[in-house]
Backbone and ligand atoms as CSV (ligand in chain L), in Angstrom:
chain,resi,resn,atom,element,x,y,z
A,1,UNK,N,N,93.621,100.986,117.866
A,1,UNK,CA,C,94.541,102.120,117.863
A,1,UNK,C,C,95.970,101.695,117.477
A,2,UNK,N,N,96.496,100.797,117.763
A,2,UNK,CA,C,97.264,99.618,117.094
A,2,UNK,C,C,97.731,100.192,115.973
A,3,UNK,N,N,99.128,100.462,115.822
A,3,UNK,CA,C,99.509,101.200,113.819
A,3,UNK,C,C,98.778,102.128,113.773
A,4,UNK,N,N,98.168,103.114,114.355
A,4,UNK,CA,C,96.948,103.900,113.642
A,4,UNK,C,C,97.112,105.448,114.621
A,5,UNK,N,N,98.349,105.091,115.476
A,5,UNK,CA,C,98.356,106.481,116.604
A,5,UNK,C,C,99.051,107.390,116.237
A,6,UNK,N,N,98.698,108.370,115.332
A,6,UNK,CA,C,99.722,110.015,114.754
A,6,UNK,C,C,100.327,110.252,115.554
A,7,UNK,N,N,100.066,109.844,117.159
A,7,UNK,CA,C,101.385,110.722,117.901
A,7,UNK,C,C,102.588,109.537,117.445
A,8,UNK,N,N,102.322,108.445,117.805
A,8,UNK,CA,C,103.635,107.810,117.064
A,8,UNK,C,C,103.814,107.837,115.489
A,9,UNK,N,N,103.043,107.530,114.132
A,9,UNK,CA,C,103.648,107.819,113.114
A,9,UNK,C,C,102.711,108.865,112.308
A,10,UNK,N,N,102.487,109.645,113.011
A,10,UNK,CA,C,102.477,111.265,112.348
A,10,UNK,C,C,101.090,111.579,112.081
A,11,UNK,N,N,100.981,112.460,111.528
A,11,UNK,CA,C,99.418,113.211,110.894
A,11,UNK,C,C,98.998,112.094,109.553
A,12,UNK,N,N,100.402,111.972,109.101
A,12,UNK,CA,C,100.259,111.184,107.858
A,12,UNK,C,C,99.743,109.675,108.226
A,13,UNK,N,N,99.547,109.565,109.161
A,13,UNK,CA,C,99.312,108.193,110.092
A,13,UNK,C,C,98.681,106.657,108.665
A,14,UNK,N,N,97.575,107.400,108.030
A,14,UNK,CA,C,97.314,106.338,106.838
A,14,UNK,C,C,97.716,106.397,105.995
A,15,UNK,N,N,98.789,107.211,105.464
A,15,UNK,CA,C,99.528,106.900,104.176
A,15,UNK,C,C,100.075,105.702,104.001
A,16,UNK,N,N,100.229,105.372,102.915
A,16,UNK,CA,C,100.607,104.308,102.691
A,16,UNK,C,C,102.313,104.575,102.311
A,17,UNK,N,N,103.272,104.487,103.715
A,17,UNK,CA,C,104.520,104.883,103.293
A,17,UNK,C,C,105.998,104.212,104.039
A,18,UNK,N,N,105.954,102.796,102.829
A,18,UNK,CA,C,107.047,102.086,103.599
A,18,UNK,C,C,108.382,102.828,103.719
A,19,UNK,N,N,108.647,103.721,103.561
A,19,UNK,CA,C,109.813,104.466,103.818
A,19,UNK,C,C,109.595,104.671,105.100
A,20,UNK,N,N,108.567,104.702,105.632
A,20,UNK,CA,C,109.048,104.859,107.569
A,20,UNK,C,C,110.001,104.310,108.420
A,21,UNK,N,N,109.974,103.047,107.436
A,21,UNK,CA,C,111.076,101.807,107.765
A,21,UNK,C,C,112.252,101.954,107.325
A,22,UNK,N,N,113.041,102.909,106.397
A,22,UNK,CA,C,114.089,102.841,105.752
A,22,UNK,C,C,115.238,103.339,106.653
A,23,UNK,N,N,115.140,103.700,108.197
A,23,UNK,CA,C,116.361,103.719,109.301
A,23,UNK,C,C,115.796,102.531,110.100
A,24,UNK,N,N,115.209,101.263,109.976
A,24,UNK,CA,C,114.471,100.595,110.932
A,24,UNK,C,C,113.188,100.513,111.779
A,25,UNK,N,N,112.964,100.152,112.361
A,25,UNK,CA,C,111.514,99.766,113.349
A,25,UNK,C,C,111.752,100.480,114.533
A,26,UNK,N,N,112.829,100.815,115.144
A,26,UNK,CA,C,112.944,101.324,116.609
A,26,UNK,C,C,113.427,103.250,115.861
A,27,UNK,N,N,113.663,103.235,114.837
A,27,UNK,CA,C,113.775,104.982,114.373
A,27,UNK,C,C,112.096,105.308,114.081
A,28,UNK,N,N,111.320,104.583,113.326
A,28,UNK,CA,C,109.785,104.920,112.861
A,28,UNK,C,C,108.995,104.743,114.258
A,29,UNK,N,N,109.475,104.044,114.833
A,29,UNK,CA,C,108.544,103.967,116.259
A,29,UNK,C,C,108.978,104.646,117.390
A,30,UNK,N,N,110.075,105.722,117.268
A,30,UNK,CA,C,110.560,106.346,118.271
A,30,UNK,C,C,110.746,105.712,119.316
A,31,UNK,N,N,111.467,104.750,119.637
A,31,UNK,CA,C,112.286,103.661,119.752
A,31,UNK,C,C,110.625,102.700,121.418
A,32,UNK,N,N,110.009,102.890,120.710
A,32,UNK,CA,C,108.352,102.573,121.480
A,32,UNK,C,C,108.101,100.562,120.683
A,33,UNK,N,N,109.070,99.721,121.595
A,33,UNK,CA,C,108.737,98.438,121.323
A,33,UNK,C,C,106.962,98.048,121.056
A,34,UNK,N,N,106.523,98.739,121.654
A,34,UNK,CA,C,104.555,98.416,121.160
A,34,UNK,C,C,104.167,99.106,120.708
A,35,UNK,N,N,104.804,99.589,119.591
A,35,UNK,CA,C,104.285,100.342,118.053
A,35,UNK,C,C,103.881,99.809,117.338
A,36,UNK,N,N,104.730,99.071,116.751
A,36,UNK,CA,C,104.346,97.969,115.827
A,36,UNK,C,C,104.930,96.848,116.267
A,37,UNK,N,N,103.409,96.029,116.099
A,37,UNK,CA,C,103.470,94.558,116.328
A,37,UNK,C,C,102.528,93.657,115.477
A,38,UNK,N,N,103.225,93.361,114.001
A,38,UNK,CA,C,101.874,92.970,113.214
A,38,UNK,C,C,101.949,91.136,113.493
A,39,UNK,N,N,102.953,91.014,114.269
A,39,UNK,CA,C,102.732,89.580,114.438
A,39,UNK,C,C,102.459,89.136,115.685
A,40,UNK,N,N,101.797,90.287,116.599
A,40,UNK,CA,C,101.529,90.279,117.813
A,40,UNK,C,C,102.714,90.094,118.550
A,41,UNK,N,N,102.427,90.050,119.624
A,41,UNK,CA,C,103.365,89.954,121.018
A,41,UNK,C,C,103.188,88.793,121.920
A,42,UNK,N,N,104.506,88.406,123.181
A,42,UNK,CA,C,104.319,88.101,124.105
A,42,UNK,C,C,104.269,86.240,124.005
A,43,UNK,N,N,103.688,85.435,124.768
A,43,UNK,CA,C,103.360,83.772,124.446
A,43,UNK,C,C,102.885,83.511,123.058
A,44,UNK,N,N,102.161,84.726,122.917
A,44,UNK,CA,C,101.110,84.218,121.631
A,44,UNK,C,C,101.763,84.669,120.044
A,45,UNK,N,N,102.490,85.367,120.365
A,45,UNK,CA,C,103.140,86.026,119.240
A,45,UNK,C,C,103.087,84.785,118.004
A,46,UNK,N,N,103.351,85.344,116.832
A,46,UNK,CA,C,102.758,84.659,115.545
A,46,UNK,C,C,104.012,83.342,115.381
A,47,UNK,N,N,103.553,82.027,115.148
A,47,UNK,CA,C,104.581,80.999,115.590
A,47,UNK,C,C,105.471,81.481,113.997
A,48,UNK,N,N,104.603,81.318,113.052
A,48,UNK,CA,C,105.021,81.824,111.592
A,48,UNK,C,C,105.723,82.845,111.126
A,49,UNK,N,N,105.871,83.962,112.308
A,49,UNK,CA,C,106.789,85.318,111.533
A,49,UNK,C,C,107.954,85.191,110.695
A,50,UNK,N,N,109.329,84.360,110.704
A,50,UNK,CA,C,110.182,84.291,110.367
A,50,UNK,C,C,109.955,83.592,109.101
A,51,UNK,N,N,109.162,82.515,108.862
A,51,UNK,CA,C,108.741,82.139,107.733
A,51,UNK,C,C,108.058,83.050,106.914
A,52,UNK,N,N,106.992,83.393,107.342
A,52,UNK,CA,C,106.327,84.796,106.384
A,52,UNK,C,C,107.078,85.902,106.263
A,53,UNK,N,N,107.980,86.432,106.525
A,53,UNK,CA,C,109.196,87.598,106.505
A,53,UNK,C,C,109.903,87.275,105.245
A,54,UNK,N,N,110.258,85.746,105.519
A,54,UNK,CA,C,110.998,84.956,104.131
A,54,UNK,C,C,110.503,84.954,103.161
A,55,UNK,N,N,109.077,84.161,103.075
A,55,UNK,CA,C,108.895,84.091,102.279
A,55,UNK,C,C,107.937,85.306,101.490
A,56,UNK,N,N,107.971,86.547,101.691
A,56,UNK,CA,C,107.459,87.791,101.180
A,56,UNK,C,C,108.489,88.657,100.763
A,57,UNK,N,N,110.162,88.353,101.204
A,57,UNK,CA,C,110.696,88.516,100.870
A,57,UNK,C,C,111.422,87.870,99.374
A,58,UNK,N,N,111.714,86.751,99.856
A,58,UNK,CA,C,111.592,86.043,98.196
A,58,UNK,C,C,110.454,86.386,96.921
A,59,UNK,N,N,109.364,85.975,97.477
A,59,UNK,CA,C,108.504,86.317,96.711
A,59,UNK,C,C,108.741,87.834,96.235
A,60,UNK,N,N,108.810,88.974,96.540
A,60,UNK,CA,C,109.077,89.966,96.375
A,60,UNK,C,C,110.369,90.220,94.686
A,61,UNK,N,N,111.016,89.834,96.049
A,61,UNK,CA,C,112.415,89.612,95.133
A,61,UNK,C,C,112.492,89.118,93.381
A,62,UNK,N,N,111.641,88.220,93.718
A,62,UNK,CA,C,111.374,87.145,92.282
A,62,UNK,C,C,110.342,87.658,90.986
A,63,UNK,N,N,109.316,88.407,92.177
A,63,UNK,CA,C,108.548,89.644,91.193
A,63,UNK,C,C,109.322,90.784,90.464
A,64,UNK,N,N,110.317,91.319,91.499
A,64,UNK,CA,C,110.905,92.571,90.835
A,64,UNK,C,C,112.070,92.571,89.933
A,65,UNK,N,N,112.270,90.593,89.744
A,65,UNK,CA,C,113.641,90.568,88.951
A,65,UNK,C,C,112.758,90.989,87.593
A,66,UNK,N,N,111.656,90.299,87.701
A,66,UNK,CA,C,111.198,90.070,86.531
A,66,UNK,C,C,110.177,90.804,85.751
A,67,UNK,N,N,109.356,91.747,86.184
A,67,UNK,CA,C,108.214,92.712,86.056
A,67,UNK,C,C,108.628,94.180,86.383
A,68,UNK,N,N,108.155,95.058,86.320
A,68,UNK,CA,C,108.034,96.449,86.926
A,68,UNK,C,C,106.542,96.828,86.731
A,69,UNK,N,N,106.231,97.224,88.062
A,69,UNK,CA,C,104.557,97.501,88.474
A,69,UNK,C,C,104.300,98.708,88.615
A,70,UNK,N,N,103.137,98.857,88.095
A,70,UNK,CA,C,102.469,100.442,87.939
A,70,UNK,C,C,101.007,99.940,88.680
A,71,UNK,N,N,100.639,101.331,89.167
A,71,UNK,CA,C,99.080,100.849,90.253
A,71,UNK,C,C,98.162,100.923,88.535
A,72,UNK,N,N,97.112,100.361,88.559
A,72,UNK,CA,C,96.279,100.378,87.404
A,72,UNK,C,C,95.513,101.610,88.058
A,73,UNK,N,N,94.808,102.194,86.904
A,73,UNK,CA,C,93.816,103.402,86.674
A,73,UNK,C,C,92.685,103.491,87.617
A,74,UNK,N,N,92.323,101.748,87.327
A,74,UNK,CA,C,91.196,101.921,88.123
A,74,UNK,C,C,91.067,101.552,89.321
A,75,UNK,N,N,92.535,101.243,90.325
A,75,UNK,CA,C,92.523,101.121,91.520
A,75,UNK,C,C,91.655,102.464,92.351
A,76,UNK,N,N,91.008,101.926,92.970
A,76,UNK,CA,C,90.408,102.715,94.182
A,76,UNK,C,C,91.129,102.586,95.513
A,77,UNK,N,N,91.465,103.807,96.457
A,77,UNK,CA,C,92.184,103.537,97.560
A,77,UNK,C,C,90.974,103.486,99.135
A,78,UNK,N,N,91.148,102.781,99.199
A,78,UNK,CA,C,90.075,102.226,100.550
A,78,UNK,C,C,90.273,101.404,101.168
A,79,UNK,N,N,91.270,102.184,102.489
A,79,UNK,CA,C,91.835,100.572,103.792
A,79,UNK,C,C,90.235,100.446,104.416
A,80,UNK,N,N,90.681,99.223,104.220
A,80,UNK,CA,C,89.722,98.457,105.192
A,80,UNK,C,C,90.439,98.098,106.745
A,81,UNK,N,N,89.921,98.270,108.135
A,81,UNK,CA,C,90.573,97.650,109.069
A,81,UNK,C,C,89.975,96.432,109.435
A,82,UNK,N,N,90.411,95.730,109.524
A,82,UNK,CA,C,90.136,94.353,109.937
A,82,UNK,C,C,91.208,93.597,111.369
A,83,UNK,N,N,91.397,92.681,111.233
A,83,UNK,CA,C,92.486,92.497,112.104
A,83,UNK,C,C,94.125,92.840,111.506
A,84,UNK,N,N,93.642,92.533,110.336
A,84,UNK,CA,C,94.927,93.337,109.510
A,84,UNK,C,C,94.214,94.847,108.526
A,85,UNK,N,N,94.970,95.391,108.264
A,85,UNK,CA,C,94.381,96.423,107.003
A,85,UNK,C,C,94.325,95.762,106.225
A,86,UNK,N,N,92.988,95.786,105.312
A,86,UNK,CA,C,93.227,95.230,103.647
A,86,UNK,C,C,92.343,96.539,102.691
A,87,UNK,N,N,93.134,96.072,101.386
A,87,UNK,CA,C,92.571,96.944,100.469
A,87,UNK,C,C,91.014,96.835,100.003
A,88,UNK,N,N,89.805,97.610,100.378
A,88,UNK,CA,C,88.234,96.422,100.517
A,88,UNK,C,C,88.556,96.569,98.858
A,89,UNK,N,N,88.602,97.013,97.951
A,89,UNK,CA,C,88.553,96.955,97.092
A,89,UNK,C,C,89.536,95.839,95.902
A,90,UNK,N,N,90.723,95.193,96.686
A,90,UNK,CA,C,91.371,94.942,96.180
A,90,UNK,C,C,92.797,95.765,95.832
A,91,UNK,N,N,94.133,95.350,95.176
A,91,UNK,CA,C,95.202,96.351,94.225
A,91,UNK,C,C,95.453,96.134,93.099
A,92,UNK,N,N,94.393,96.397,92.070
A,92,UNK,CA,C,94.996,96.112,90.988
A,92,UNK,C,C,96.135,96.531,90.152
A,93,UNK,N,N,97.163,95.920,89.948
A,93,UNK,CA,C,98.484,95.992,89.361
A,93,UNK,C,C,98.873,96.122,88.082
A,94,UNK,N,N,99.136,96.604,87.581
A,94,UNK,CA,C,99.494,96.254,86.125
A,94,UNK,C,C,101.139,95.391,85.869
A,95,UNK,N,N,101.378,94.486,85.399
A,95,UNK,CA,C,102.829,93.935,85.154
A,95,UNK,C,C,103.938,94.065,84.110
A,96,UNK,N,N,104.424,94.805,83.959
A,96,UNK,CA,C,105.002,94.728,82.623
A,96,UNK,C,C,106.282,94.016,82.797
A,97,UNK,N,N,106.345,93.140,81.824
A,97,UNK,CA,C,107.658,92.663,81.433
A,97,UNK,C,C,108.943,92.816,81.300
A,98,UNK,N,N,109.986,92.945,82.637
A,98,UNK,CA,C,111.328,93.006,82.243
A,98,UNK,C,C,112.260,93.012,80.827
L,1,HEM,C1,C,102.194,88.151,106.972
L,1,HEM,C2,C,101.824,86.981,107.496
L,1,HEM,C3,C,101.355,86.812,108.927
L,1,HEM,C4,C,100.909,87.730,109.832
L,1,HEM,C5,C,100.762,89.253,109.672
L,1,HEM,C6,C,100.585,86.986,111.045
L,1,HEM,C7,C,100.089,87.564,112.211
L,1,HEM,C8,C,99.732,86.860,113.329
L,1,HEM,C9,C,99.140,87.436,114.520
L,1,HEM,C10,C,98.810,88.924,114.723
L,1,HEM,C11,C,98.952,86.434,115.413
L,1,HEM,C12,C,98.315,86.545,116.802
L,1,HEM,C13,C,99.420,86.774,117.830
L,1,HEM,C14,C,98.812,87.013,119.208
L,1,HEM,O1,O,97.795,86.403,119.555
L,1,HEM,O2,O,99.378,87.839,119.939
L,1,HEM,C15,C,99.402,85.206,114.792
L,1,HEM,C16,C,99.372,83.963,115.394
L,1,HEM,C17,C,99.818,82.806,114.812
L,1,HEM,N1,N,100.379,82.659,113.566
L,1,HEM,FE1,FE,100.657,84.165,112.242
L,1,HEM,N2,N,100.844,85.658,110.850
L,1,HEM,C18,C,101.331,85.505,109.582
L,1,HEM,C19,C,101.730,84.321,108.987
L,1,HEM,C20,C,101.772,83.087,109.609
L,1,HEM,C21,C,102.274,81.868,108.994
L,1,HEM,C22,C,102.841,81.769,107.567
L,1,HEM,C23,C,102.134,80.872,109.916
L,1,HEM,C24,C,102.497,79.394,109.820
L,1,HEM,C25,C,103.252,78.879,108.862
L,1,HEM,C26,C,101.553,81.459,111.097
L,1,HEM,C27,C,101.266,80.775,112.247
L,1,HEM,C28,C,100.699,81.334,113.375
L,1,HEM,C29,C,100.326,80.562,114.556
L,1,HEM,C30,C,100.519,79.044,114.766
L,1,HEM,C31,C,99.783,81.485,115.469
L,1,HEM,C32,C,99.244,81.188,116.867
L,1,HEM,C33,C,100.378,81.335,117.858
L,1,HEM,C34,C,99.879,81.042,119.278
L,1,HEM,O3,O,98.697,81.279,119.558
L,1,HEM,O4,O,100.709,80.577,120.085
L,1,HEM,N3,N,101.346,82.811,110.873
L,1,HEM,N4,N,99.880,85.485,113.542
């Protein structure tokens, strides 16, 4: 139930819509600290978060100096839940050249 409760992020609950985040984590979670926790919580919490934050951020960064992405045609949309969501199908991207 984890990320997945409409009373905290809406009817729209599986959209895929990082703008939830665009006033922060405590405005999208109606200020509910165990809303989201993709790096878990507590002793066990993920030793790696601050590194993976970084480096998805860079990485990010370094993609969008240089490409602009369109979803390809033949993406299919199908979350998979797992311990994380993944796409079962994959995202295929298209890249075009800056
Ligand atoms: C987007 C990337 C990542 C996500 C979403 C993620 C998520 C998680 C989650 C959910 C846990 C379990 C926390 C718990 O049991 O409450 C965890 C544990 C852990 N993660 Fe990550 N992780 C990521 C990347 C990394 C990276 C890059 C490293 C190391 C460089 C790392 C190292 C660890 C370690 C060592 C633990 C075990 C912590 C413990 O049991 O004390 N993780 N992570």
């Amino acid at each position: 139930m984890i990320h997945h409760d409409p009373k905290i992020w809406g009817e729209d609950v599986h959209a895929f819509k990082p703008e939830r985040f665009l006033d922060g984590i405590a405005k999208a979670t109606n200020n509910n600290p165990t809303a989201f926790m993709p790096f878990g919580m507590g002793h066990h919490i993920c030793a790696g978060s601050n590194f993976a934050i970084n480096e998805a951020k860079i990485t990010i960064a370094m993609i969008l100096q240089r490409y602009s992405l369109t979803l390809s045609p033949g993406y299919v949309h199908a979350p998979h839940p797992g311990l994380t969501l993944r796409p079962a199908y994959g995202i295929q991207i298209i890249l075009n050249a800056l």
